[in-house]
C-alpha positions in Angstrom: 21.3 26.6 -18.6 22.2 25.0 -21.9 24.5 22.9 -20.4 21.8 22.0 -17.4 19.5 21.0 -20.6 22.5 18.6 -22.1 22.8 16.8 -18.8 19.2 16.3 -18.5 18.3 15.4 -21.8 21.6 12.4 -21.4 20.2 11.4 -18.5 16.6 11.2 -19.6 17.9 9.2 -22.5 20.1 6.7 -20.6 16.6 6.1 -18.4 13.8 6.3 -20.9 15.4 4.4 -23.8 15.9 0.9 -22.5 13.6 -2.0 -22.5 13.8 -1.8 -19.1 12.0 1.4 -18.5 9.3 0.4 -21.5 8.2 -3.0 -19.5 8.0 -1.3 -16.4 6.2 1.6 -17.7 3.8 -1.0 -19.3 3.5 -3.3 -16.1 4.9 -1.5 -13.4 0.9 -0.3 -12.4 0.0 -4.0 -12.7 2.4 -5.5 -10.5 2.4 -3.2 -7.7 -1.3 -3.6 -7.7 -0.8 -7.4 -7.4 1.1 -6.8 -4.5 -0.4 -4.5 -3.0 -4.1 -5.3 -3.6 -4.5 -8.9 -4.5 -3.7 -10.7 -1.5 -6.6 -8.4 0.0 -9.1 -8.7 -2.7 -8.3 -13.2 -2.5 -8.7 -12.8 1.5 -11.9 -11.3 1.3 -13.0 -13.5 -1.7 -15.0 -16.6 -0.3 -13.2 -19.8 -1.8 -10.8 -18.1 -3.8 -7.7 -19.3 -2.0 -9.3 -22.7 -1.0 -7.2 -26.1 -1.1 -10.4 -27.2 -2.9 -10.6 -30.2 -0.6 -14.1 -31.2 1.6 -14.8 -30.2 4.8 -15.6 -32.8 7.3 -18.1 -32.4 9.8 -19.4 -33.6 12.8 -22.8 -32.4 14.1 -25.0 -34.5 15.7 -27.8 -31.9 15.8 -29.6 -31.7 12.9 -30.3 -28.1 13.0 -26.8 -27.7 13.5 -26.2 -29.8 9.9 -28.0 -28.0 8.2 -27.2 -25.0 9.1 -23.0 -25.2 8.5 -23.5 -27.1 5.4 -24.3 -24.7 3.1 -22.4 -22.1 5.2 -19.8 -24.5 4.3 -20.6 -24.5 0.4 -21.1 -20.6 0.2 -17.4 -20.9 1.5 -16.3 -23.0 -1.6 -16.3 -26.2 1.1 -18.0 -29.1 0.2 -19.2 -31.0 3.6 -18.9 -34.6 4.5 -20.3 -35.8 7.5 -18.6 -37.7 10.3 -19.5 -39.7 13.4 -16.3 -40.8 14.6 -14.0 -37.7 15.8 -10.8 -39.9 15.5 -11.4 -40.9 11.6 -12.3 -37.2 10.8 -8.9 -36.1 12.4 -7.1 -39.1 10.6 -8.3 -37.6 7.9 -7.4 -33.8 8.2 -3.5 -35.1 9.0 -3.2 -37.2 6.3 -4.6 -34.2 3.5 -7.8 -35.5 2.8 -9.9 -32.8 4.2 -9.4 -28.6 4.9 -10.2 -29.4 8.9 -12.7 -30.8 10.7 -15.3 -28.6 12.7 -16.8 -30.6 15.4 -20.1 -29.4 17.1 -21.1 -32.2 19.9 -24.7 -33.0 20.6 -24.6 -31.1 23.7 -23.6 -27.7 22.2 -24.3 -25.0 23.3 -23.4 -26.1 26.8 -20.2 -27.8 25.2 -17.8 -26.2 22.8 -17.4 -26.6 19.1 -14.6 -27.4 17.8 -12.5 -26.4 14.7 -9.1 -28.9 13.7 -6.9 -28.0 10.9 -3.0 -28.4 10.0 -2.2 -25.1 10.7 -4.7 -23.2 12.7 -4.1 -20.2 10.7 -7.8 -19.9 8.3 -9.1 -16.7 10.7 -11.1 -15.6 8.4 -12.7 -18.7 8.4 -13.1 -19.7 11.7 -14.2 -16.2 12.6 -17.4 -16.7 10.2 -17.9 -20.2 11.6 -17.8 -18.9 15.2 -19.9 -16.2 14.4 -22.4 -18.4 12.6 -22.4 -20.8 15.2 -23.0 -18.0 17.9 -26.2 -16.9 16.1 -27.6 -20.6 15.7 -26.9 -20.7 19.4 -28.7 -17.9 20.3 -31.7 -19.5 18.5 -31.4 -22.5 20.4 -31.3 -21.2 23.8 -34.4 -18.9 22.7 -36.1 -21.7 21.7 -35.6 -23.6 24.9 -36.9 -20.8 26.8 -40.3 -21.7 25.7 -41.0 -18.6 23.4 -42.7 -19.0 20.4 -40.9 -18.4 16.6 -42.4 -15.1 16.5 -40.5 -14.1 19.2 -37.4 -16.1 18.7 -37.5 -14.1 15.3 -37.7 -10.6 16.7 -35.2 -11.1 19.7 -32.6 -11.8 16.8 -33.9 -9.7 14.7 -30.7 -6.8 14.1 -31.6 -3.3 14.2 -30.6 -1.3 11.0 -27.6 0.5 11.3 -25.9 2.5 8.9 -22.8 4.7 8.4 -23.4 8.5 6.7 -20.2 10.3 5.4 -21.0 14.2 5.7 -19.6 16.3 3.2 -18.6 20.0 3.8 -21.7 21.6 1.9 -23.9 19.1 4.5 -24.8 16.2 1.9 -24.9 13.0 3.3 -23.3 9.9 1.4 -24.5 6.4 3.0 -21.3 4.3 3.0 -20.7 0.4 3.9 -17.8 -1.8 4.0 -17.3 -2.2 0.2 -16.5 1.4 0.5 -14.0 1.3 3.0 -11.9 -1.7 1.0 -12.4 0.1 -2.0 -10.3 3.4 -0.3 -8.1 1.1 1.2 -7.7 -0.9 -1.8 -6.8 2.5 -3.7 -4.7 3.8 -1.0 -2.5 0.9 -1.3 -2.1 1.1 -5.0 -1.3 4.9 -4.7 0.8 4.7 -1.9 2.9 2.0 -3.3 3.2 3.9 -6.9 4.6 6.7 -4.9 7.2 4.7 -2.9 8.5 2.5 -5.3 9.2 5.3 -8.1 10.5 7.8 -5.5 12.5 5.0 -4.1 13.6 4.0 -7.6 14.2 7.0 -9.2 16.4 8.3 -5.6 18.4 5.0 -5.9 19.0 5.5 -9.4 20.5 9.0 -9.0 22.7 7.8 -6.1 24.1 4.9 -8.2 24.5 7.0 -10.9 26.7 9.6 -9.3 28.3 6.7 -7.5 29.4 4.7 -10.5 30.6 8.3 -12.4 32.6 9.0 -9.2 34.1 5.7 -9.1 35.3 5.4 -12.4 36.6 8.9 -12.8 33.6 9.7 -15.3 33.1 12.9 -13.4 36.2 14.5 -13.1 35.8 14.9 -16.8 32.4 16.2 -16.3 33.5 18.8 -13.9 35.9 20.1 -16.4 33.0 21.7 -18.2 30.5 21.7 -16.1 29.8 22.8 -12.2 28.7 20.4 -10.0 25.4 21.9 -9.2 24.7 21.9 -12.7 25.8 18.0 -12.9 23.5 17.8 -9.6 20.6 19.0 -11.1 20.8 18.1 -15.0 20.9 14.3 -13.8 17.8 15.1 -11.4 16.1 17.1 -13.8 16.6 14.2 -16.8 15.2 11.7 -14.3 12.3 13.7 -13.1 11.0 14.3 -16.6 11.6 10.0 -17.2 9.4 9.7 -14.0 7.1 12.1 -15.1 7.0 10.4 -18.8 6.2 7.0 -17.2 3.3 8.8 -14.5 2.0 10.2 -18.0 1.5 6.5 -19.6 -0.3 5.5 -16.4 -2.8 8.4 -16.5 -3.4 7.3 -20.1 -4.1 4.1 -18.9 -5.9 5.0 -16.0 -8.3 7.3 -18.5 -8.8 4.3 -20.1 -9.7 2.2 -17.4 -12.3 4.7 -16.1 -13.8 6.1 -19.0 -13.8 2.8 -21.2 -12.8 -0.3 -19.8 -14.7 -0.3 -17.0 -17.9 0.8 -18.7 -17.4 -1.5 -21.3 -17.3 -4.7 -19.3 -19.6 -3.2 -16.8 -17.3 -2.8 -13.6 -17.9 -0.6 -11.2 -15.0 1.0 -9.5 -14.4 2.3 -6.5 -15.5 6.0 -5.9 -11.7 7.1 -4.8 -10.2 6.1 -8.4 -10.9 9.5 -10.1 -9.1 11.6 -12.4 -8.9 14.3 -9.7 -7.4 12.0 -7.4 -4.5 10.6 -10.3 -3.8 14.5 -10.4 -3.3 14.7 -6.9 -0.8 11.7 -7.1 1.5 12.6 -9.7 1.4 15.9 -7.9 2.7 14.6 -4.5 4.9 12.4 -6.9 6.8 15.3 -8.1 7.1 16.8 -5.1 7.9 13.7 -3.3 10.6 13.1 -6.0 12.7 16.4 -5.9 12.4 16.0 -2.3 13.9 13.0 -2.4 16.4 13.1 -5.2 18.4 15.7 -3.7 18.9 14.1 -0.6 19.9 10.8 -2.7 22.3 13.1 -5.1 24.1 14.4 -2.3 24.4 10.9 -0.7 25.8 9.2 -3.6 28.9 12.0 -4.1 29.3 11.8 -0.1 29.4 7.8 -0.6 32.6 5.8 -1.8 30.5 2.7 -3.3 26.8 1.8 -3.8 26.8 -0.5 -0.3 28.5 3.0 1.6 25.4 4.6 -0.4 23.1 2.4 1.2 24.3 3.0 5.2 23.9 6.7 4.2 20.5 6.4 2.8 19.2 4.7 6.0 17.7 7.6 7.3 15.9 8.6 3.4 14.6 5.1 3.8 12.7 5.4 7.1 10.8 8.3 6.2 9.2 6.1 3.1 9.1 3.3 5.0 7.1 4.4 8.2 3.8 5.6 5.9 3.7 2.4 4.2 3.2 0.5 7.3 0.5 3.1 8.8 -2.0 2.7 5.6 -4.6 0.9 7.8 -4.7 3.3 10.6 -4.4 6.4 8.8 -7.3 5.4 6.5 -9.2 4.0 9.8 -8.5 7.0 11.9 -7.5 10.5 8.9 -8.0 13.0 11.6 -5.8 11.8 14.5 -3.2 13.7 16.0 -0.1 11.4 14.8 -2.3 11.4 11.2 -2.6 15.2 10.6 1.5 15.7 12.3 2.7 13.3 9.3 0.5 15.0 7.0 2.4 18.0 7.6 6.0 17.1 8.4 7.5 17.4 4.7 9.4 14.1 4.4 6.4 11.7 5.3 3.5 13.9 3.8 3.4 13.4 0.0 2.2 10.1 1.0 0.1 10.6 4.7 -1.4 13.5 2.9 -2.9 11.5 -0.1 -4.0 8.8 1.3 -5.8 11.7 3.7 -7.3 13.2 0.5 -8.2 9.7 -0.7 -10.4 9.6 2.5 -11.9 12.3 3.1 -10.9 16.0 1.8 -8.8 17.8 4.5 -9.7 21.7 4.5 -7.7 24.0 2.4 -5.6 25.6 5.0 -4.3 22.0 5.6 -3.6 21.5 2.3 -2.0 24.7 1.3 0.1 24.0 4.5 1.2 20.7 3.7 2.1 22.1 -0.1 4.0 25.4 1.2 5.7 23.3 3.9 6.6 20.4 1.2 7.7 23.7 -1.1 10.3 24.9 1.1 11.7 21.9 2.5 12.1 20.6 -1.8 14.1 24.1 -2.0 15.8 23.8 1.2 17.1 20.1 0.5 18.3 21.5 -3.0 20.6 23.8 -1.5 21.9 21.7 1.0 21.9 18.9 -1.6 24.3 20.9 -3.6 27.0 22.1 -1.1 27.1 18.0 -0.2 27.1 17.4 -3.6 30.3 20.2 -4.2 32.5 18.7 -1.5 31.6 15.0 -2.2 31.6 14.2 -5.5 35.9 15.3 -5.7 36.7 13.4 -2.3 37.8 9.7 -2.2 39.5 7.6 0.3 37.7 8.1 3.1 34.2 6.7 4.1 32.6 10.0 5.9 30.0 9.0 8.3 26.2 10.4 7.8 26.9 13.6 10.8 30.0 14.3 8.4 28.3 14.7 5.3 25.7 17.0 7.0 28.8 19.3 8.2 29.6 19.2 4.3 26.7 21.5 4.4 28.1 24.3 6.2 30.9 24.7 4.1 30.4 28.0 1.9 
């Protein structure tokens, strides 16, 4: 055990106690959200990614004009008007204007028009289409001879709301700011998990990698086992991960408790401290998972790109969450949802972003723990007879079916 605690404490060292590991500690939460959430929050910001260029405009119906123009301006779009198509389009191509909508005198019985560079603002044109479909709808009201009373009422919209139940029958009214705020913080935490786990597992492969390489651990082996080598250098990382997770809670408090009270920001209902507990949870889990399988890879491999064919298959298991965040925030309780939730190597993730959502029952949850328990055991094991017949062998580039035969070896 002592030895187990020398290896861990070098290792948490050689991590911890670089600049490296102190700037990413201190920006790390920062940057992933600004990938993660800032290209949503700027797409559903009106005006915030604008060229800051006019919009030009052709609508011979004044009711039409009026109408778009400060549609337009709510959009960050200041209108100029056109009467000759041709000049407008001129003008699009050569950069002086965003695009050009063009709504002829005959609309609605002819179609409106949108002209830009690129063809590629849907968020835009979306609003304008749906704008102009409400404007028509007035128009062909009014032409039916009925009076503004009744114009009013037929498009007048009917109240509709959403109601989240809870599981002591309270009712929660909920809205679309909801929904992007849980999405917005499913990102973030989803992201957090995959780059540390994906981090810390690449950093344990290199590791054993470069001491294999360079002879480092024969010398090692001399005093230690190789299960204790295996797990000291896991250990020392895991308690580096769990220092920086540790700084981000601090920060988080912070952000909760005082920042955002202070300059009067409300945040979304999902970031709460019981939900940061259930991510540095899944964290260690997910890690110990994980750095066993990358140990054993990185003795089985002969150099960090032989490391990287073996890791495929570690890789596709992280990856195939991160690209199912929409629909497993959209849709929690469907059937592919709940089976990721469970199966071991996919469900630290699947099953927070299900918690971030809406609370799975108990049962599910003690499954998805006990199920995550024995498969972190079971990958330790197997993780250290890989690791045993690995770390020794050199000249030879074993395939990934190989190094899982390593396992049987007793």
């Amino acid at each position: 055990m002592r030895k187990l605690l020398a290896i861990a404490r070098r290792e948490f060292r050689a991590t911890a106690a670089n600049k490296t590991f102190v700037i990413m500690t201190l920006l790390g939460p920062f940057l992933i959200l600004a990938v993660s959430v800032l290209p949503g929050l700027l797409s559903n910001t009106p005006g915030a990614l604008n060229s800051g260029k006019p919009m030009a405009m052709m609508a011979p119906n004044p009711m039409v004009a009026q109408t778009l123009a400060p549609a337009l301006e709510a959009q960050g779009y200041a209108s100029v008007s056109f009467d000759d198509a041709a000049a407008a389009k001129e003008g699009v191509l050569a950069g002086d204007y965003a695009g050009f909508i063009e709504v002829p005198a005959a609309w609605p019985d002819e179609e409106a028009r949108y002209y830009s560079v690129s063809a590629t603002e849907i968020s835009f044109f979306s609003g304008l289409e749906a704008i102009l479909g409400g404007l028509a709808t007035s128009v062909r009201v009014g032409q039916a001879g009925l009076t503004q009373e009744q114009a009013a009422l037929l498009n007048l919209r009917p109240e509709f709301s959403v109601v989240k139940l809870g599981a002591g029958g309270e009712e929660e009214q909920k809205g679309a700011e909801d929904f992007m705020g849980i999405l917005f913080t499913a990102l973030g935490f989803v992201m957090l998990i995959y780059m540390t786990v994906l981090l810390y597992g690449q950093m344990i492969g290199r590791s054993v990698v470069q001491e294999k390489t360079n002879k480092t651990v024969e010398v090692m082996l001399s005093s230690v086992s190789s299960r204790q080598l295996m797990f000291g250098k896991i250990l020392g990382l895991g308690l580096a991960g769990l220092l920086q997770y540790a700084v981000w809670m601090g920060m988080a408090t912070a952000l909760i408790h005082l920042i955002g009270p202070a300059m009067n920001v409300s945040l979304p209902a999902s970031i709460s401290m019981a939900n940061f507990g259930w991510l540095v949870l899944f964290f260690v889990l997910a890690f110990f998972l994980y750095a066993g399988g990358y140990a054993a890879l990185g003795a089985a491999a002969e150099d960090e790109h032989h490391l990287g064919q073996l890791a495929w298959p570690l890789l596709v298991f992280l990856i195939v969450p991160l690209v199912l965040i929409s629909p497993m925030v959209m849709n929690p309780g469907s059937p592919i949802v709940v089976a990721l939730s469970y199966f071991p190597m996919t469900s630290p993730i699947v099953m927070l972003v299900r918690l971030l959502v809406s609370t799975p029952a108990w049962w599910e949850l003690a499954l998805c723990l006990g199920l995550l328990a024995i498969t972190v055991y079971g990958m330790a094991v197997l993780a250290a007879k890989i690791f045993r017949v690995g770390i020794l062998m050199s000249g030879k580039r074993p395939s990934f079916g190989e190094v899982l035969r390593w396992a049987r070896v007793r």
